[in-house]
Structure formats: C-alpha cells, structure tokens
ZAMARGU-4260 file (C-alpha; in steps of 0.2 Angstrom, whole numbers, plus 5000, padded with zeros to 4 digits):
<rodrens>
0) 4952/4921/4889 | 4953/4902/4896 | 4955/4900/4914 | 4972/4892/4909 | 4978/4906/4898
5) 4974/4920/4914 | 4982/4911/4927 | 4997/4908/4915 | 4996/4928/4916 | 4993/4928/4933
10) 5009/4917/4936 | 5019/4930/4926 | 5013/4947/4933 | 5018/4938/4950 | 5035/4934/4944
15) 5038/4949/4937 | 5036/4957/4953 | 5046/4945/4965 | 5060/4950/4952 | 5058/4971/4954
20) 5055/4967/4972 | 5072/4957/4973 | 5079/4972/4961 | 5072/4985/4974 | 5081/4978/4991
25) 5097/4977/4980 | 5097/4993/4976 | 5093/4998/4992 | 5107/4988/4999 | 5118/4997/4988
30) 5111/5014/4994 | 5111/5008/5013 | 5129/5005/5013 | 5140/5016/5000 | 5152/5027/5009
35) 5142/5041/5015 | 5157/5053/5005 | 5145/5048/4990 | 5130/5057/4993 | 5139/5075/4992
40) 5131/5080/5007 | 5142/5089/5021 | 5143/5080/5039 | 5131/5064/5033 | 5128/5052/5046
45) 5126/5033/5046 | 5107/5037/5053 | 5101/5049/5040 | 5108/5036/5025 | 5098/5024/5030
50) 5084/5034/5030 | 5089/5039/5014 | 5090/5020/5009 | 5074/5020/5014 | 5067/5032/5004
55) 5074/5027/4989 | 5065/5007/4993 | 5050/5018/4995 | 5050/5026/4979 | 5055/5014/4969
60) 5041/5002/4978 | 5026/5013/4974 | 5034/5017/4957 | 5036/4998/4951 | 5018/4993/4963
65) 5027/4975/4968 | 5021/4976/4984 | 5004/4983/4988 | 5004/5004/4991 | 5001/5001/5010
70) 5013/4986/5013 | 5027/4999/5005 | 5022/5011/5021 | 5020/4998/5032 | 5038/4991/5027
75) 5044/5009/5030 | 5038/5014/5047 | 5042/4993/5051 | 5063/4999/5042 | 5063/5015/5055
80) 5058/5007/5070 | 5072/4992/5068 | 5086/5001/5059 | 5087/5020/5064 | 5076/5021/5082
85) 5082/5020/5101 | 5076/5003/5099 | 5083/4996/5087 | 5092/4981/5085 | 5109/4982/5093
90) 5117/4979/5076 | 5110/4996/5069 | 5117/5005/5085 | 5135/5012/5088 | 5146/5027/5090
95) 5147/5041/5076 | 5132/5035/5069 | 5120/5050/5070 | 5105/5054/5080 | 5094/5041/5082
100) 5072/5043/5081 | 5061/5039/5095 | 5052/5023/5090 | 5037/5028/5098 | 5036/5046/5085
105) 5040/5035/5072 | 5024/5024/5076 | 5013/5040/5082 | 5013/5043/5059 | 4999/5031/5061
110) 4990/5041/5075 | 4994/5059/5067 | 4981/5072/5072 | 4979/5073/5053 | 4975/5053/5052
115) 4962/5058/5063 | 4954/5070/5050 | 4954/5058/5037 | 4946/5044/5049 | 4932/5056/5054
120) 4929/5057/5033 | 4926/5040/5032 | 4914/5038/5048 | 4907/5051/5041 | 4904/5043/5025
125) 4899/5026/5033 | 4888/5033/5041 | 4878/5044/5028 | 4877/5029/5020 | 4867/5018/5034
130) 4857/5031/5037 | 4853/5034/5018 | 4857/5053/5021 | 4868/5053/5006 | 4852/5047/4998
135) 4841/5061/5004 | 4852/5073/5001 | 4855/5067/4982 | 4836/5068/4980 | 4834/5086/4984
140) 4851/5091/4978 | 4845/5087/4959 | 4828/5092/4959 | 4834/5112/4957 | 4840/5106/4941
145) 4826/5101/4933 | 4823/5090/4917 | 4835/5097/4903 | 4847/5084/4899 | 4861/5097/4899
150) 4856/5104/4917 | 4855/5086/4923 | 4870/5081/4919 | 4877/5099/4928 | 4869/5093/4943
155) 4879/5076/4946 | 4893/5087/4942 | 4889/5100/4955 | 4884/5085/4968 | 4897/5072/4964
160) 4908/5087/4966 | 4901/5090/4983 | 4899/5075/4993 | 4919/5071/4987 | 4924/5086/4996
165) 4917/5079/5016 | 4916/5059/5008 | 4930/5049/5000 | 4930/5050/4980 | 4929/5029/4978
170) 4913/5030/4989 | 4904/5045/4980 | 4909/5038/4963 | 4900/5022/4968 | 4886/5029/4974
175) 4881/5042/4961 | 4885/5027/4946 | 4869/5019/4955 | 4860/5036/4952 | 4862/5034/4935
180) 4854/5019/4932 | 4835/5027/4929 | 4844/5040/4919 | 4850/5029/4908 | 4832/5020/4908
185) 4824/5035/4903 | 4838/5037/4888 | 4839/5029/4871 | 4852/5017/4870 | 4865/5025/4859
190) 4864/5042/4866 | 4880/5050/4867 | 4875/5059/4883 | 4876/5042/4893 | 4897/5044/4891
195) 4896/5062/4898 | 4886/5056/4912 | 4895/5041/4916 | 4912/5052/4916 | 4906/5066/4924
200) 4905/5056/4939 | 4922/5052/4939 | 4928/5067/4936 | 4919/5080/4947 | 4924/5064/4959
205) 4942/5069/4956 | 4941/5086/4956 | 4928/5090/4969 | 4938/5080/4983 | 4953/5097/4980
210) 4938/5110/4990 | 4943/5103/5010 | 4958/5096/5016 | 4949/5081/5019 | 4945/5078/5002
215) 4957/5066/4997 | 4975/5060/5005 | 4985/5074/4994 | 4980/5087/5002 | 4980/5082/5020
220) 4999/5075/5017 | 5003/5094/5009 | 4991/5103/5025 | 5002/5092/5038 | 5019/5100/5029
225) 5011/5115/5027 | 5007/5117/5045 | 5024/5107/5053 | 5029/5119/5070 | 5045/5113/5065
230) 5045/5117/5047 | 5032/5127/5038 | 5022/5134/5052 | 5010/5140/5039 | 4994/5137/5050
235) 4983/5131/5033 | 4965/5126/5043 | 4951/5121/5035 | 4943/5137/5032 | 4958/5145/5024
240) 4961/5128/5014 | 4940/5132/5007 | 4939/5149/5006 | 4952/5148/4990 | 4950/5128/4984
245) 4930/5128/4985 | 4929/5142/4973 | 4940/5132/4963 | 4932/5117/4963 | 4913/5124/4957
250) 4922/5136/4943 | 4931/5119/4935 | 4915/5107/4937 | 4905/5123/4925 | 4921/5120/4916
255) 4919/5101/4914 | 4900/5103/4911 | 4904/5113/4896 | 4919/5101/4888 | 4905/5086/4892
260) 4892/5093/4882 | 4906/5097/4868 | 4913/5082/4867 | 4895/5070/4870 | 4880/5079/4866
265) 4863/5074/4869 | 4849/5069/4858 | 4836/5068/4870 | 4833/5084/4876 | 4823/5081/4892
270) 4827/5067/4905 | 4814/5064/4918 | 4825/5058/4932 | 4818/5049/4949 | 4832/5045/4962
275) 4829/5028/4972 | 4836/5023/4989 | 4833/5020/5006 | 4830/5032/5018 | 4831/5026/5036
280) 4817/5038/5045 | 4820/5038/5061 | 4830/5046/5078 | 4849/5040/5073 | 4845/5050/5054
285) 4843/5065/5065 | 4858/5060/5074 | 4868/5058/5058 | 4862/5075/5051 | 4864/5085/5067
290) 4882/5078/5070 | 4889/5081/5052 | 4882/5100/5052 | 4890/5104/5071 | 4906/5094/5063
295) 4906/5106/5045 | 4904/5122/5056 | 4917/5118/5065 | 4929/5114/5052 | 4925/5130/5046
300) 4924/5142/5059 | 4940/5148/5065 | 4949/5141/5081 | 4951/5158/5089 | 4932/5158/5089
305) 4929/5141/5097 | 4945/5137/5105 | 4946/5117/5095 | 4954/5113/5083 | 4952/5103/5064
310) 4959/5090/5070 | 4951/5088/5088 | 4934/5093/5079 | 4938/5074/5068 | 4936/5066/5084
315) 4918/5072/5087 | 4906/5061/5074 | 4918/5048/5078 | 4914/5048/5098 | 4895/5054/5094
320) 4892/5041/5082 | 4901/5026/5094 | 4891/5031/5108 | 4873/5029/5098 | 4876/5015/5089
325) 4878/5022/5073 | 4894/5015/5069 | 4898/4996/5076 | 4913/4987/5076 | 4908/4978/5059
330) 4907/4996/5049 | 4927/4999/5055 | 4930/4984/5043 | 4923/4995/5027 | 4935/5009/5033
335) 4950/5009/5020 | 4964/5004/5031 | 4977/5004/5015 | 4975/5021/5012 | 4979/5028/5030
340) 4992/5017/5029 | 4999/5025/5013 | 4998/5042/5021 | 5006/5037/5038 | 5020/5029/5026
345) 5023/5048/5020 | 5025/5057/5035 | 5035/5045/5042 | 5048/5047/5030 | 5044/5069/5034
350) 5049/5062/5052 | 5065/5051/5045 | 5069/5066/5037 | 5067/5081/5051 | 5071/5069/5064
355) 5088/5064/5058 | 5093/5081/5055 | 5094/5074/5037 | 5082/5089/5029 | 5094/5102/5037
360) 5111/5093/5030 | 5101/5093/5014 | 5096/5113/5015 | 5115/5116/5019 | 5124/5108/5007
365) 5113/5110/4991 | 5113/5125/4985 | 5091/5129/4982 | 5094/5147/4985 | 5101/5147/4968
370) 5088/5137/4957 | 5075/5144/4950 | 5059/5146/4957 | 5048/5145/4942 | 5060/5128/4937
375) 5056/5120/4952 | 5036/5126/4951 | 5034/5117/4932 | 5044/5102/4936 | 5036/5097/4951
380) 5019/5099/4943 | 5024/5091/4929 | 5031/5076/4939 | 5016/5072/4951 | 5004/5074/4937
385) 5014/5061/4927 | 5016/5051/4940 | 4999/5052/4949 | 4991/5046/4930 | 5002/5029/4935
390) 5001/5024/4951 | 4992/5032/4968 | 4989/5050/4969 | 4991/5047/4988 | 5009/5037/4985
395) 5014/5055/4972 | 5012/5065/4986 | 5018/5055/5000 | 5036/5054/4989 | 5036/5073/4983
400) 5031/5083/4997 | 5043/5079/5011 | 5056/5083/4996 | 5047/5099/4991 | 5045/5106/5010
405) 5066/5103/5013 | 5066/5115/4995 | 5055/5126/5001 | 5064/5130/5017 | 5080/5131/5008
410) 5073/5145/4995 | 5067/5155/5008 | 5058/5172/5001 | 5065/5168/4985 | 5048/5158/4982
415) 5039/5176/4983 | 5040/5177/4964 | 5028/5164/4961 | 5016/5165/4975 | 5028/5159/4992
420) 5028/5140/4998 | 5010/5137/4997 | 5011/5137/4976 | 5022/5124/4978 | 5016/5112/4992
425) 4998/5113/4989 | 5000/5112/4969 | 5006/5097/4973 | 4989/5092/4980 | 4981/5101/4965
430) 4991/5090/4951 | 4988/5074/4960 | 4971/5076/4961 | 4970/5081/4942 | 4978/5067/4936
435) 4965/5057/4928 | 4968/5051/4909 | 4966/5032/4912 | 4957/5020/4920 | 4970/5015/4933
440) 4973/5032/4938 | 4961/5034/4950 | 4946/5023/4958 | 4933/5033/4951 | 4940/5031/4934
445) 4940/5014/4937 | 4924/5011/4943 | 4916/5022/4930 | 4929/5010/4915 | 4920/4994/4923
450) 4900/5000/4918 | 4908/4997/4899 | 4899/5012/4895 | 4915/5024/4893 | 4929/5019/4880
455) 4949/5022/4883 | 4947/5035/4872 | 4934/5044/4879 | 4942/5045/4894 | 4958/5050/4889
460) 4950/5063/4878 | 4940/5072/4893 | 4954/5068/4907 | 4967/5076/4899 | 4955/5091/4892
465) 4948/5092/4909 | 4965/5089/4920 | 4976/5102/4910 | 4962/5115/4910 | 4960/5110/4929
470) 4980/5111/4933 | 4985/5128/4924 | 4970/5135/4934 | 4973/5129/4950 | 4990/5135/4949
475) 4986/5150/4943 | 4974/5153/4959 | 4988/5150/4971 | 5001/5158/4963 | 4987/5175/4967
480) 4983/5169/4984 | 5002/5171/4986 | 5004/5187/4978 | 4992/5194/4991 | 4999/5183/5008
485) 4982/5175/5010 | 4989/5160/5018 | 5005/5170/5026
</rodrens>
C-alpha cells in the first residue's frame, strides 16, 4: 500500500472515531439528564444517575475503542472526582441530589491493594528479564523434555504456561517467540509443526496467566469483588485462587498439546533444541532468585500462618529490588501503565456503584431473586467470551463484574444450584482469559500473527477449539469447587 493510500486510511479510522466519540458523549448526555423516573429504579438519586451515565460512556468507550482502553478509565475516575465527589464543581452539588463519594476513594482505585499485586507482577518480570533468570530458568525448564518434536513442543506449552501465571502473558509471549528461533533452524521449512509451535506460545500464554490471581487483570478485577468487606467477603487469596485454577491450567495445556499435534503434525521427528540468552552471573541474580521464591511462598502460604497478606506480600520484590538496584527508575517506564489504568477504571465504577448506594437501589428494585441461575451463568459467559475476542479482556471484565457482583448479591443462596457466587464471578475471569480466536484478541495472539508464520485460519481453528474446550472445563471445575464450599 503507497504511503498515500495508508494515511488516506489513517485520516478515515481517525474520523471515524471522532464521530463514535461525539456519538458516545451524546448518548451519555441523554443518560446524564433523563428524568430519574426512567430508569424504573425505586428512590434514584441525581448521584447514582450520573454514575450510571458514566457507565454507560464507559461501555460504549471500550466497546467502540475511540479512545484508547486506558484514556476511557482515566476519563472515568477524572467524571467521578468533578461530577459526583465532595469536591466537585459547585454546579454538580445541591440539595436531594444523593450521597456524594469521597474524592480521595475515588482516586485510591489507582492505589488499590490489588494494583499492588499486579505491580509486584511486572517488577517481577522486569527484573527476571535483566537478570536473565527468565532465561536460565527456560534452559533447564526444556531440557526434561528431551528432543521428540512432539515432547518439545509439550514443553513451551507447559513453560509458556508457567512463567504467564507470575509474568504478564505480552512478556512471556515475547520472550519464548525468541526461543523458537533455533527450533525453527533445526526444522525444514514447510514443517507443519512450526504453526503448532508458534501458537502454542500464544495460547498457553493465554491460558497459563488463569493459575494465580496475578496472572492477568481478569482475575484480579473478579479477586477484588470476590473479596469486597462490603460486598462479597468471600476471602479468595492466592493459595485458594491456585489450589483449584493451577490444576486447571496444566490439565488444559496437555489438552492443547494434543489438538496442536492433531491439527499440525510433525514431519521431523526429533528436534535438537539449544536455548540462547544472557545470564547475568553475579550477586543481584541471586537477589532476584531469592526474592521471587520468599515472594511465591508467601503468596501461597496462608495469612493465618504468617500474619501478611497477598497484597502486602506485592510490596516486598518491589522495596527489595529498589533498595539493591535492581530496578531503576528507567525500568518503571517498561512497566505497562495502561493496563493498571484499565483496571483502576473498573473498580472505580465498583466504588460509583457501592458508594452511591446505587448497587443496593439496584438489588431492591430488580427482581434477580426470580431469574434463573443457570440463565444468568450461560449469558454471562457467553458475553465476555464474545466480547473479550473484540476488544481487552481486562475492559470485559472491568464492565461485567461490578454488574455481576450487584446480581449476585441479590440471588443470594439461590446461586447454590450452580456452584454459589464464585461460578459466576471467577467464570468471568475464566471466559476472558479463553477468549483467543483472532489476532486482535489478545497480545499474544498478535505477537505470534506478526512472525507471519501462523494464518487467520489457523488461529481461529485452534483458538476456538482450544477456548471452548477450555471454557466448558473451567466452568465445570467451579461449578464442583461450589458444590463442595471450597471457596465459602
């Protein structure tokens, strides 16, 4: 395409979002001032419209992607602290309007304990990366595997799979794509294996990050609704999040392994694989190593046993790693800021919506006592999945779980019959995370489309083979751990 031909493109991608973008803010304007007798919600304040107001810009923001994910949270938290908070601009105060948020809770959604967690996953990735521990550990991960193709390529599964439950899934995708690259040396050139090894790092990227809460946004968003004093109170920590998920994760990559070799198998029996990188030798490897083992076992060991929690635990590699030099100021800048953004966006909505008392008006006046349980289960599924194939798994969830948890506190025990809350809430997290058809669904998927050695096709072929499998399994598991009150 000439340049002149793909910034006449450019020009009209741009236009067309200024256009949904002006769309957006009139609908929202519409929202933000019908009478509040329109919503069919009993006792309705002026407060708790807007924040639906808000909420409907959100969703139609991350829907349409005019703006960028993280500038539709930011514009949220930026709505709250001018329009509904004790601070707001005099214009938005008055009488009989409702009860108004505290500005400085609405901006604490960046500084969540659970925005901790998530930080304390990207130090440590950053930092596995300087010191080349993600390296060493990839080279003695694969060697139990041997040189059979098929084993091979079940061992960037199985490792892809484990570094995405402690690392983001962008970063291990990226990093095991240049593992591949004396795999494919040692392979001819129209092997059908290659495309099974390029999208198993994709998708055991995906899938893999489901086995900690820290794994990907999805499942830190449902763990902070979850665990809510004022709302769920479930107490989910780490180790109950893994004791259930991990399982999960290694019985779905054998799964993916098996539909890999179905689909792409090899010719070339035998790969002799050598993993190249460099390994920093030296006092701050130790460091790194020693820091993410004591960070792990605390994770997993339980709070009654060492008095801290998951979230104070995040601080830890983050001070540790500071204070030794690890981590400077110029590795902050590789930390993805958008992303936490994006998930601060989310629960600030939750807090709009508790806050304002809106969640309880809701639970009041609509009737989810009568709904079915099994209803709500499948369509909710079905919708993130959908969604989540479109546009950011993180966005999904940060639109459905605040919606889910205000249902699921209005159904009460009547959620028993398919598993309790948790089916719901964390199945959210589950069909986010197997949403992966297309290329744009996730970044792994898009950095695995970019080598140009895996077709449309192939991806949607083994995504949506792998995904389904994946969701009907993953539902299934927690509909049992409810069954039994594993998680309360």
């Amino acid at each position: 395409m000439s340049e002149k031909k793909l910034t006449g493109l450019t020009n009209q991608i741009e236009k067309k979002k200024v256009w949904e973008l002006i769309a957006i803010i009139i609908v929202t304007a519409i929202v933000w001032n019908l009478p509040t007798s329109a919503f069919g919600i009993d006792g309705l304040t002026v407060v708790q419209q807007r924040i639906i107001a808000t909420f409907v810009f959100a969703t139609l923001s991350w829907l349409t992607e005019c703006i960028p994910a993280w500038a539709t949270s930011l514009s949220i938290i930026t709505i709250m602290c001018t329009t509904v908070s004790q601070n707001s601009f005099k214009l938005f105060k008055g009488d009989d309007i409702g009860e108004l948020l505290d500005s400085e809770e609405i901006m604490a959604s960046f500084a969540d304990p659970i925005i901790m967690l998530f930080l304390a996953g990207f130090i440590l990735a950053i930092a596995a990366s300087k010191s080349g521990l993600d390296t060493l550990l990839a080279k003695n991960l694969i060697r139990p595997f041997g040189n059979k193709s098929e084993n091979v390529l079940l061992g960037f599964l199985m490792i892809t799979g484990l570094f995405s439950m402690f690392i983001s899934n962008t970063a291990t995708a990226a990093l095991m794509l240049t593992f591949l690259a004396p795999v494919f040396a040692a392979l001819p050139s129209n092997e059908r294996g290659r495309v099974a090894l390029t999208m198993s790092i994709p998708l055991a990227a995906n899938l893999g990050g489901m086995g900690t809460p820290i794994g990907t946004p999805p499942n830190l968003i449902a763990q902070k609704y979850l665990n809510d004093p004022a709302g769920l109170n479930m107490n989910v920590d780490f180790l109950h999040w893994m004791v259930f998920m991990f399982p999960l994760v290694i019985v779905l990559l054998f799964i993916c392994w098996r539909v890999l070799v179905k689909y792409f198998p090899f010719t070339q029996k035998t790969i002799h694989l050598e993993i190249t990188g460099e390994i920093h030798r030296g006092w701050r490897m130790w460091v790194v190593m020693a820091t993410f083992i004591a960070t792990i076992l605390l994770w997993v060991i339980p709070k009654s046993v060492t008095g801290i929690d998951t979230n104070t635990v995040s601080m830890i590699p983050m001070g540790v790693f500071a204070v030794t030099g690890v981590i400077t100021a110029k590795d902050l800048q590789k930390i993805d800021w958008s992303v936490i953004w994006m998930v601060a966006g989310g629960f600030a909505i939750g807090l709009g919506m508790n806050g304002t008392g809106l969640a309880d008006a809701a639970i009041e006046s609509i009737p989810f006592g009568k709904w079915s349980p099994v209803i709500i289960l499948i369509i909710s599924g079905l919708i993130c999945y959908f969604l989540s194939n479109f546009i950011s798994n993180t966005a999904t969830a940060a639109l459905l779980v605040p919606i889910l948890a205000v249902v699921c506190r209005g159904m009460g025990d009547k959620l028993d019959s398919i598993g309790g809350t948790s089916t719901i809430i964390i199945g959210i997290a589950v069909a986010a995370s197997t949403a992966m058809c297309l290329p744009i669904s996730t970044p792994p998927n898009a950095i695995a489309y970019s080598t140009g050695l895996v077709e449309q096709k192939d991806m949607l072929k083994t995504g949506l083979t792998c995904g389904l499998i994946s969701l009907v399994l993953g539902y299934a598991l927690l509909f049992l751990i409810g069954q039994i009150h594993f998680l309360g």
